[in-house]
C-alpha positions as CSV (number, residue, x, y, z in Angstrom):
1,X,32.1,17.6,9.7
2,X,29.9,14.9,8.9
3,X,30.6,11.7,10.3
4,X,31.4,8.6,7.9
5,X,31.5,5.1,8.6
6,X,33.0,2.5,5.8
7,X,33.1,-1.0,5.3
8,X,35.7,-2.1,3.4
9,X,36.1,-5.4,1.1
10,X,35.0,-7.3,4.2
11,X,35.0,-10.9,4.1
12,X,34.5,-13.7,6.8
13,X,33.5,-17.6,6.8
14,X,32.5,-19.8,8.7
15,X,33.2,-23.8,8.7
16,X,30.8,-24.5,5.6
17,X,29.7,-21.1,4.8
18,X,31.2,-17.5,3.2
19,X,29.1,-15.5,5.1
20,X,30.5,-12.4,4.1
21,X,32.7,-12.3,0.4
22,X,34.2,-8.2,0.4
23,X,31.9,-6.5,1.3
24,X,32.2,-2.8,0.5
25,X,29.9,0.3,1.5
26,X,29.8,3.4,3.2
27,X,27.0,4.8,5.3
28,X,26.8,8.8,6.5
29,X,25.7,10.4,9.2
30,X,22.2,11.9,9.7
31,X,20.7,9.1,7.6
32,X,19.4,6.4,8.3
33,X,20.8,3.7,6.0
34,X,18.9,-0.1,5.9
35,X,20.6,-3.3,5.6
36,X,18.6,-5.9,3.4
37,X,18.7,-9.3,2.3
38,X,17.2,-12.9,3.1
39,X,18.2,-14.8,5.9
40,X,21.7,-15.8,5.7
41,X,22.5,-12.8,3.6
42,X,25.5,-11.9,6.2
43,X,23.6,-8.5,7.7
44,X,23.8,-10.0,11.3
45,X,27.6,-11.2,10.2
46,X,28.7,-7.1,9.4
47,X,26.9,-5.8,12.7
48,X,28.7,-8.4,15.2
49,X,32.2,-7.4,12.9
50,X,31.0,-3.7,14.3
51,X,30.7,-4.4,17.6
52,X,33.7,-6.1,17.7
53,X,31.8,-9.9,18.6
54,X,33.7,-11.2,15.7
55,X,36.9,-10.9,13.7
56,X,36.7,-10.4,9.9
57,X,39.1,-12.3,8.0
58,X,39.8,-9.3,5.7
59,X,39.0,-6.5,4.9
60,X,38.5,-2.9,7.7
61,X,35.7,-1.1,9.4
62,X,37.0,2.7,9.1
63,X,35.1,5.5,11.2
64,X,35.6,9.2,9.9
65,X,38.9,7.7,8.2
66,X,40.7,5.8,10.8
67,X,41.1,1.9,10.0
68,X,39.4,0.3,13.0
69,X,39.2,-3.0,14.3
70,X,37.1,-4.1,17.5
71,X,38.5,-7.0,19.7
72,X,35.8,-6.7,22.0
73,X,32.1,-5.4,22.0
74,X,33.7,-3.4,24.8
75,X,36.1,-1.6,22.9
76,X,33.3,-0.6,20.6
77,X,31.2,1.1,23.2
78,X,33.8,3.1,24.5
79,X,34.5,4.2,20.3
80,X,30.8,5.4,20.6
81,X,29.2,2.3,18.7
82,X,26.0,0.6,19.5
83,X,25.0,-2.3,18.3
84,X,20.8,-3.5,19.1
85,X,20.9,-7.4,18.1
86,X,18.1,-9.4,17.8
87,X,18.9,-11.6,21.0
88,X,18.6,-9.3,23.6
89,X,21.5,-9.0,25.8
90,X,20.1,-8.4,29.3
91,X,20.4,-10.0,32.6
92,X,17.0,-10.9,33.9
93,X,17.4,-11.1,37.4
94,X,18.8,-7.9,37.4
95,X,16.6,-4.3,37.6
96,X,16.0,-2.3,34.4
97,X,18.2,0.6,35.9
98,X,20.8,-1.8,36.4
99,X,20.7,-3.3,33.1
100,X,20.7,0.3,31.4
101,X,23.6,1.6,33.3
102,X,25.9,-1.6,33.5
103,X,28.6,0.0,32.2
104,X,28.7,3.0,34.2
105,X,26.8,2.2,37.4
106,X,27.6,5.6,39.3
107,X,29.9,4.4,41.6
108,X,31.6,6.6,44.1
109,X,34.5,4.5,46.1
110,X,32.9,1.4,44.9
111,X,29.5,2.3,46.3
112,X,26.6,2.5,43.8
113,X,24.8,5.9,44.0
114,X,21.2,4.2,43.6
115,X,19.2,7.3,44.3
116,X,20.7,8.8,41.3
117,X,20.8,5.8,39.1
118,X,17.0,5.6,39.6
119,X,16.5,9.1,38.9
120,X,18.3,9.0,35.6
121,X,16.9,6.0,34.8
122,X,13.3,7.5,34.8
123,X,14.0,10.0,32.5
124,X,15.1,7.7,30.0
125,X,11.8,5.6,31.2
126,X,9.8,8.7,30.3
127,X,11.2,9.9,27.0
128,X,10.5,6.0,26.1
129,X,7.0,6.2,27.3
130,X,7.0,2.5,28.9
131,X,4.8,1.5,32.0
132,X,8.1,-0.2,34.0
133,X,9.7,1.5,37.1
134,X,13.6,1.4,37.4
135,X,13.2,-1.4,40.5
136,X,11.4,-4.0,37.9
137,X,12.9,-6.9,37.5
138,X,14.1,-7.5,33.2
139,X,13.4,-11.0,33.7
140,X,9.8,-10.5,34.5
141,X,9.1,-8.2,31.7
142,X,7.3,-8.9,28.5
143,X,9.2,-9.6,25.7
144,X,8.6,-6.1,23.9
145,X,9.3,-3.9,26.9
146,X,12.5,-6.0,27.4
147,X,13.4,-4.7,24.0
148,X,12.9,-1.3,24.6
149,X,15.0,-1.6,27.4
150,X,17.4,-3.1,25.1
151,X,17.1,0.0,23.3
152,X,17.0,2.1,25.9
153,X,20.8,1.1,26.9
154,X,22.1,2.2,23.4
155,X,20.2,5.1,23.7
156,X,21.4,6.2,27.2
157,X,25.0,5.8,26.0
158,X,24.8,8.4,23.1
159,X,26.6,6.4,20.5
160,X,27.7,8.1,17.3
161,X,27.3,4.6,15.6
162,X,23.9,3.1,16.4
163,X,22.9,-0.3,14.8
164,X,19.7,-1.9,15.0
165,X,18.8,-5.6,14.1
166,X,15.1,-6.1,13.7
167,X,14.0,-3.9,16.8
168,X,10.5,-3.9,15.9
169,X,10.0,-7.7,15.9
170,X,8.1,-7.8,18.9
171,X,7.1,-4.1,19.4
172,X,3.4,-2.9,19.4
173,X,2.7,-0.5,17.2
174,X,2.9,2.1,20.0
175,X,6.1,1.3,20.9
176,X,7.3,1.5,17.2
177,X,6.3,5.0,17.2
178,X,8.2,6.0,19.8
179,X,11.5,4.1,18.4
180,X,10.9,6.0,15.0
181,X,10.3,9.4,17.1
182,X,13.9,8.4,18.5
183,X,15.5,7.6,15.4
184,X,14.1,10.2,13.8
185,X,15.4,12.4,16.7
186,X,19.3,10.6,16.1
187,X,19.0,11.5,13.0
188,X,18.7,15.0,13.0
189,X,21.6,15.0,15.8
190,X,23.8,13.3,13.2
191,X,24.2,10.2,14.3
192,X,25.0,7.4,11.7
193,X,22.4,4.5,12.0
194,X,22.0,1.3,10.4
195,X,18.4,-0.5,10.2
196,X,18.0,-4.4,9.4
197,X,14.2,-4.9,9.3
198,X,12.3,-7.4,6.9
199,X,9.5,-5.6,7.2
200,X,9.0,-3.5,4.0
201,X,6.9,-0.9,5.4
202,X,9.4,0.6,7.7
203,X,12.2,0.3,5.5
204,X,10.1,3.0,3.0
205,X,9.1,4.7,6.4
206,X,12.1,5.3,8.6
207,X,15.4,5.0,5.8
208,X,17.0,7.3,3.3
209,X,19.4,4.3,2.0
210,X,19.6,1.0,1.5
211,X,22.1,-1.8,1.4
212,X,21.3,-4.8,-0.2
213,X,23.1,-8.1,0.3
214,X,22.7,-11.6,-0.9
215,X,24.7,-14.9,0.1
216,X,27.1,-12.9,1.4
217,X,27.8,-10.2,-1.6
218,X,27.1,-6.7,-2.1
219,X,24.3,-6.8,-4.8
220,X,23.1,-3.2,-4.6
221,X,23.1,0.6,-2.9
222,X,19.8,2.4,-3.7
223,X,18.0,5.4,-2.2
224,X,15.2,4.5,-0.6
225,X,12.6,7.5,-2.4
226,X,13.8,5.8,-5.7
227,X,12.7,2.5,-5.6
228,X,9.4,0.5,-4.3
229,X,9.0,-2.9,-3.0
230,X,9.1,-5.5,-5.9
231,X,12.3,-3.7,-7.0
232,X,14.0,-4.6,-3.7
233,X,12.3,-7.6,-3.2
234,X,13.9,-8.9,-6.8
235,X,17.3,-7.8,-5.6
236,X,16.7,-9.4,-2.1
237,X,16.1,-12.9,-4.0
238,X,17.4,-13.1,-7.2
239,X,13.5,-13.3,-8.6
240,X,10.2,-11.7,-9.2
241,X,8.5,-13.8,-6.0
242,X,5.1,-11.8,-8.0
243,X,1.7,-11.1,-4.9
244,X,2.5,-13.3,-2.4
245,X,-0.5,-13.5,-0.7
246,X,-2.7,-13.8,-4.4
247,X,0.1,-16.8,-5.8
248,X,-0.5,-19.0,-2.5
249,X,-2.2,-22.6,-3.3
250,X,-4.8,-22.4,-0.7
251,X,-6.2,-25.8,0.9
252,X,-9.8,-24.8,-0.1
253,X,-11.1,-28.2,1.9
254,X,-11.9,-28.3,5.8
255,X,-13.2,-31.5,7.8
256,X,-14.4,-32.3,10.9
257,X,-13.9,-30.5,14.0
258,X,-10.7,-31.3,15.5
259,X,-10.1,-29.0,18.3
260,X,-12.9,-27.8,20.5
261,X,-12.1,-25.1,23.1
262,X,-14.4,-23.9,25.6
263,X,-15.1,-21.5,28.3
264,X,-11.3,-21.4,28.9
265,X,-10.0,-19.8,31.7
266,X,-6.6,-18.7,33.0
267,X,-4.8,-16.9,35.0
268,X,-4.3,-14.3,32.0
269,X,-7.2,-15.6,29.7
270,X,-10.9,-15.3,30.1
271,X,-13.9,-17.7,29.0
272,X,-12.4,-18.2,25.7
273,X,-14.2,-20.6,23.1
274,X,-13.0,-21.6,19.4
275,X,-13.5,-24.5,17.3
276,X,-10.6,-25.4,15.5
277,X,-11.6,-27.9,11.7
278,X,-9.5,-30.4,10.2
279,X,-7.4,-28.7,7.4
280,X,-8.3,-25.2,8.7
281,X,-6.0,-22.6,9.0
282,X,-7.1,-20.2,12.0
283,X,-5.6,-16.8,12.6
284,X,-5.7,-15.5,15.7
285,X,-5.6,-11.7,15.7
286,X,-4.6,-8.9,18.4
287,X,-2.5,-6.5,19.9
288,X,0.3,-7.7,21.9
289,X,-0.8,-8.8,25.3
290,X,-4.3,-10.1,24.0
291,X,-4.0,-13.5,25.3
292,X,-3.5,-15.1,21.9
293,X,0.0,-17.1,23.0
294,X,-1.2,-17.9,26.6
295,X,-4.3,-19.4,25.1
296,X,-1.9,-21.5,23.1
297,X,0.5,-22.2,25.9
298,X,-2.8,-23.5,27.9
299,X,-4.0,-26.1,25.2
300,X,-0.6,-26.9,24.9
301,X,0.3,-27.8,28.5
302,X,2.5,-25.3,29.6
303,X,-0.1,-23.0,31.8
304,X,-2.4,-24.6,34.2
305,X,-6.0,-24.5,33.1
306,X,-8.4,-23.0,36.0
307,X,-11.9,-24.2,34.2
308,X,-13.3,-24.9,30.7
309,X,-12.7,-27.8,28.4
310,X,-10.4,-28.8,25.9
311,X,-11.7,-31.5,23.0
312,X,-9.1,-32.9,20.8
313,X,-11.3,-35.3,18.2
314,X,-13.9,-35.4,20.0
315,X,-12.9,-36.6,23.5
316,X,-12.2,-34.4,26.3
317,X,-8.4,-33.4,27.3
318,X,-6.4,-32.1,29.8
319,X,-2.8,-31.6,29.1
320,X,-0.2,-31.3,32.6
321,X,2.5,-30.9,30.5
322,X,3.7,-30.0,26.9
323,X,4.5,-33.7,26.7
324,X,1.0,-34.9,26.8
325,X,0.1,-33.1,24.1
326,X,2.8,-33.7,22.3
327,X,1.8,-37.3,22.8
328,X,-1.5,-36.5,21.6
329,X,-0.3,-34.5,18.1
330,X,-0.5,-30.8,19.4
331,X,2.9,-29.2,18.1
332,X,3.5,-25.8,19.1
333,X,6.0,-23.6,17.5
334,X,6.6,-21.1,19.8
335,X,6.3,-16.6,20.1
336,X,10.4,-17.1,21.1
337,X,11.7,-19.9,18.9
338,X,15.5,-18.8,20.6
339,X,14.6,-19.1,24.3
340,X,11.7,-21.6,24.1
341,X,11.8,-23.3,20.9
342,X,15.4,-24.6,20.3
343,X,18.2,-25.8,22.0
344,X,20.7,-24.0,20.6
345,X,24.1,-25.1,21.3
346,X,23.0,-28.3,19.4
347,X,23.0,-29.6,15.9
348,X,19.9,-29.6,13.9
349,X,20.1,-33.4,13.9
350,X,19.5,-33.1,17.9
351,X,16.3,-30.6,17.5
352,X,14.8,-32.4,14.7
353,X,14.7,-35.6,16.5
354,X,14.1,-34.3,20.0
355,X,10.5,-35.4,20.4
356,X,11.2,-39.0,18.7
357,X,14.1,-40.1,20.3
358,X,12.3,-43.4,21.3
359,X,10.6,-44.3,17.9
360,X,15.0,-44.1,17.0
361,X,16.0,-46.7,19.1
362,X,17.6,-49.7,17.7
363,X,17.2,-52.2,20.7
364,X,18.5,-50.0,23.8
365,X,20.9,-47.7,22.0
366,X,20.4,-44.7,19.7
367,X,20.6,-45.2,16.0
368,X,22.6,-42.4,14.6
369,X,21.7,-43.5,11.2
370,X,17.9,-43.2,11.7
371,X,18.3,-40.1,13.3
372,X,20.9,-38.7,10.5
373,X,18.1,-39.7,8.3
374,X,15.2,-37.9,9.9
375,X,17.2,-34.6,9.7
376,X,18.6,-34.6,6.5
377,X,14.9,-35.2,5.5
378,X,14.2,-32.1,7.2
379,X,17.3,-29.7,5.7
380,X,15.8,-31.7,2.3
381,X,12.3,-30.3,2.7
382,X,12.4,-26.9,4.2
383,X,15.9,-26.0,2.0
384,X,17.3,-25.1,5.4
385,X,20.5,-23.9,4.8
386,X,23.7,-25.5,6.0
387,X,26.3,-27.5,5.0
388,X,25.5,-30.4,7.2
389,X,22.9,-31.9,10.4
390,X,25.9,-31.0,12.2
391,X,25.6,-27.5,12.6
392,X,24.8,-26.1,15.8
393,X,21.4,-24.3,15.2
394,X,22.8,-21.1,17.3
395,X,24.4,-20.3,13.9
396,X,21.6,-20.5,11.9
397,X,20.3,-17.3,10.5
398,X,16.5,-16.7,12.2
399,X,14.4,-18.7,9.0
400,X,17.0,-21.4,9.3
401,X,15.9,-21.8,12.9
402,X,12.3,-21.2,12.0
403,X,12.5,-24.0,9.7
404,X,14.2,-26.4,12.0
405,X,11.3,-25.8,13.8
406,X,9.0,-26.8,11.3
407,X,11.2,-30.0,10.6
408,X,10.8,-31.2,13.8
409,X,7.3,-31.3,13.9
410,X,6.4,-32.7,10.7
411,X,8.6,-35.6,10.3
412,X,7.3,-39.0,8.6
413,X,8.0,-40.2,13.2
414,X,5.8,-37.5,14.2
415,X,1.7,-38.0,14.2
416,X,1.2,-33.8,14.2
417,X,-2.9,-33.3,14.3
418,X,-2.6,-29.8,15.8
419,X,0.2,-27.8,14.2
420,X,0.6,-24.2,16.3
421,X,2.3,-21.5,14.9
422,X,3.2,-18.4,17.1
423,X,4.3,-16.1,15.1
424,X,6.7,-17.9,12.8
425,X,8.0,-15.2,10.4
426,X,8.9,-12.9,13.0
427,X,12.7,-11.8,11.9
428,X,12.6,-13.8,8.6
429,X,13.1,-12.2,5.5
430,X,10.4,-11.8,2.9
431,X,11.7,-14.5,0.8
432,X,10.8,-17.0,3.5
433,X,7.7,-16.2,4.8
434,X,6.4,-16.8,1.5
435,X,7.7,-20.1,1.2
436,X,6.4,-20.1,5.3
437,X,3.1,-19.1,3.9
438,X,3.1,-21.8,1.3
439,X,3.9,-24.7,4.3
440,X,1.1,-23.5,6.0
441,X,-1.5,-24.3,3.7
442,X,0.5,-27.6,2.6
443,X,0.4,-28.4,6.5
444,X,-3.6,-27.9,6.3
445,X,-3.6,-29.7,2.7
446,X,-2.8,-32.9,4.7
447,X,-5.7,-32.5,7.1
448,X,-3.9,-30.8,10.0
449,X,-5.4,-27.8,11.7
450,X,-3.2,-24.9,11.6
451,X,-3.3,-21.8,14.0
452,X,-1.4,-19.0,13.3
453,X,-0.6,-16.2,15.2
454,X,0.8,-13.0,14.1
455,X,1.3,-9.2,15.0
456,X,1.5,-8.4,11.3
457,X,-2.1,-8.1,10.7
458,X,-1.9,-8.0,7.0
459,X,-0.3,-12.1,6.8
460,X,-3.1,-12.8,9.4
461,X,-5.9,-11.6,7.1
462,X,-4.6,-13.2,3.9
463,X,-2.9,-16.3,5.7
464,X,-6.0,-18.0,7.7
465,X,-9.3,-19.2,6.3
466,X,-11.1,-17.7,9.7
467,X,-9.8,-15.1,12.0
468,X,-10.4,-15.4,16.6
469,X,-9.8,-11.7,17.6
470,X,-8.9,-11.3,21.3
471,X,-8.2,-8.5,23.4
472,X,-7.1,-8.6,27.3
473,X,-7.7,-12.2,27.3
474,X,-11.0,-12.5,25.6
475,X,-12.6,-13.2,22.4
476,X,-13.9,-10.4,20.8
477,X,-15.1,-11.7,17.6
478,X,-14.4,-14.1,14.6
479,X,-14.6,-13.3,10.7
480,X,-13.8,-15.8,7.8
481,X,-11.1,-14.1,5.8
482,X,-13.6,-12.9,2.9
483,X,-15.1,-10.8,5.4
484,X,-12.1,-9.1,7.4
485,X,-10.6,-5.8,6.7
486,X,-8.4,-4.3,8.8
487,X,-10.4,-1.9,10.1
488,X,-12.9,-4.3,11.3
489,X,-10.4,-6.5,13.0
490,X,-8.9,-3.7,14.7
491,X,-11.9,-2.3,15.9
492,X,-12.2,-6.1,17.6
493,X,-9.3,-6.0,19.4
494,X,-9.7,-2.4,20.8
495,X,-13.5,-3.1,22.0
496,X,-13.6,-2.1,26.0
């Protein structure tokens, strides 16, 4: 019997916001069905309500015709659901075969059968192709390999019901091969699986349905071989949002150089030299684990710099901290906006005026009005969406944060020369990158230097004026964007 799960007229708010106004859809299993919509369009809403993280205020979740309702994400695991989210949920300093068996550790009179643990562990390990041992540590992981681990958990546990939330976000394209292998794989098993990705290409590649929501409403079901891109992208936004790449207003003039970089050396990069102009927007290009966002992280203060120089207008710098160069106007939007870019059990008013705090003063004491002022100027000019500063940013959808981002470095208090953008669409919908694209070059417009990284190598090459390539922490090349193709960048960053 084919296995069914239903939403049904689900609905749930939040203080300020419908996130989810009855909802209604069924997906089946042995497809794979894709959840779409911009940021805020309640997807991440309906998977915690399936995992049992949140209640709805009306409306049922019914699997193969029984009315269920999760009180816990507990109760859903043992009903054979799975739910990936976008914040991984592991515990760092524990091992990766502790973090994939948590809930069924193999114990035997309260005594953990290890030998066995790491033995089972390995052949998940091996299906999943990954270079980590069962005794690593999650913590000290890269980011993408912690999310295959992430995966790997769900995977282990056999779910019938298996939902992923943008698992590709910080993947290589190896890794993404292996997770469509997998799905694939589920699939033909008869598992029931739902896909939230905003990347179009692997909605097309890896669905047979898709769901599309917006503000919170049903708008649409399709199948996935009868539609294309702008059809979905209209539905997704309510408009024809047209090329976006052809329809940005480019900042077509560059000054001086601003940012000088040479002979840089880390402890992960390797004699790396870039000039960086005034009103320039400079891609940097790679495959994960190029060196790209520990370049940044040494300009920026946060690595220590073994040799080379830095010039920032001229004059030599050497940043010990991110607060030097914040002091100097280098702004860096960081690869993790959630672990290293936001503090999110605060308002938006609080991570907007973070790095100003003392130009807010009035006298010795805060002003709340200045500071009310400098946010709502912020929600003002990025359309962040929320119903006040007030809101805690952990309850912002991931463009919402992204934005905040923005709005913190860009305010009329900050003096941002250097504006450094590490991968700043990542899990935002397409919607929002083009008006992120659109920023970009009104950031540069203003005569600030822009460097953007990416993994999407198509928004580098139609993004930047000039592309660095890197590839295990060393330049390989640079092209202006007239010249690149993708096949010559790639080539770049795959040079031995």
């Amino acid at each position: 019997m084919e296995k069914l799960l239903e939403f049904k007229n689900i609905s749930k708010a939040f203080p300020g916001v419908q996130a989810l106004d009855n909802v209604s859809f069924s997906a089946r299993g042995g497809a794979v069905s894709a959840l779409l919509g911009e940021n805020g369009a309640g997807k991440s809403t309906l998977l915690k309500i399936l995992s049992g993280d949140i209640q709805p205020d009306a409306g049922s979740v019914c699997i193969d015709g029984e009315d269920r309702r999760f009180a816990s994400p507990y109760q859903s695991i043992k009903a054979s659901v799975s739910v990936i989210y976008q914040e991984r949920q592991l515990l760092g300093a524990m091992n990766v075969m502790e973090n994939v068996f948590l809930d069924d550790l193999h114990e035997k009179f309260g005594i953990v059968n290890r030998s066995e643990l790491k033995r089972k562990t390995q052949e998940i390990i091996d299906i999943f192709e990954l270079p980590v041992k069962p005794t690593d540590i999650v913590g000290r992981l890269s980011v993408a390999h912690q999310q295959m681990i992430e995966i790997m958990k769900a995977y282990r546990r056999g779910s019938d019901i298996i939902a992923f939330d943008e698992p590709t976000a910080p993947l290589t394209d190896k890794e993404i091969a292996i997770l469509f292998k997998l799905i694939r794989e589920l699939k033909e098993r008869g598992k029931i699986i739902l896909y939230v990705s905003h990347r179009m290409a692997e909605i097309f590649q890896i669905t047979d349905d898709i769901i599309v929501l917006k503000d919170g409403q049903l708008v649409t079901t399709l199948r996935t071989s009868g539609t294309n891109e702008r059809e979905l992208v209209k539905a997704m936004v309510g408009r024809d949002i047209g090329d976006t790449y052809s329809n940005l207003k480019r900042n077509e003039i560059m000054g001086d150089v601003l940012l000088e970089v040479k002979n840089l050396e880390t402890d992960y990069v390797h004699d790396v030299s870039f000039e960086l102009r005034r009103g320039e927007v400079l891609g940097f290009a790679g495959l994960v684990g190029a060196g790209r966002t520990e370049v940044m992280r040494a300009v920026f203060g946060a690595d220590p710099i073994i040799s080379g120089e830095i010039k920032l207008e001229g004059k030599p710098v050497r940043f010990k901290k991110p607060k030097d160069a914040i002091g100097s106007g280098i702004a860096l939007c960081p690869e993790d906006r959630k672990d290293q870019g936001l503090i999110l059990g605060r308002s938006i008013r609080d991570n907007v005026s973070i790095p100003v705090l003392s130009k807010l003063k009035r006298g010795l004491f805060m002003s709340y009005r200045a500071e009310e002022a400098l946010a709502a100027e912020a929600v003002r000019k990025y359309s962040i969406r929320t119903p006040s500063t007030d809101k805690r940013t952990v309850e912002l959808s991931g463009g919402n944060q992204q934005k905040t981002i923005l709005g913190r470095w860009t305010s009329d208090k900050m003096v941002t020369k250097v504006l450094i953008l590490d991968e700043p669409t990542k899990g935002i919908d397409v919607g929002t990158k083009a008006e992120v694209y659109q920023m970009i070059h009104d950031f540069a417009a203003t005569g600030i230097g822009v460097i953007f990284i990416s993994s999407e190598l198509p928004e580098v090459l139609n993004v930047s004026d000039n592309i660095i390539v890197m590839q295990n922490g060393r330049v390989t090349g640079r092209v202006s964007r007239q010249e690149a193709t993708e096949e010559l960048v790639v080539a770049m960053s795959m040079l031995e």
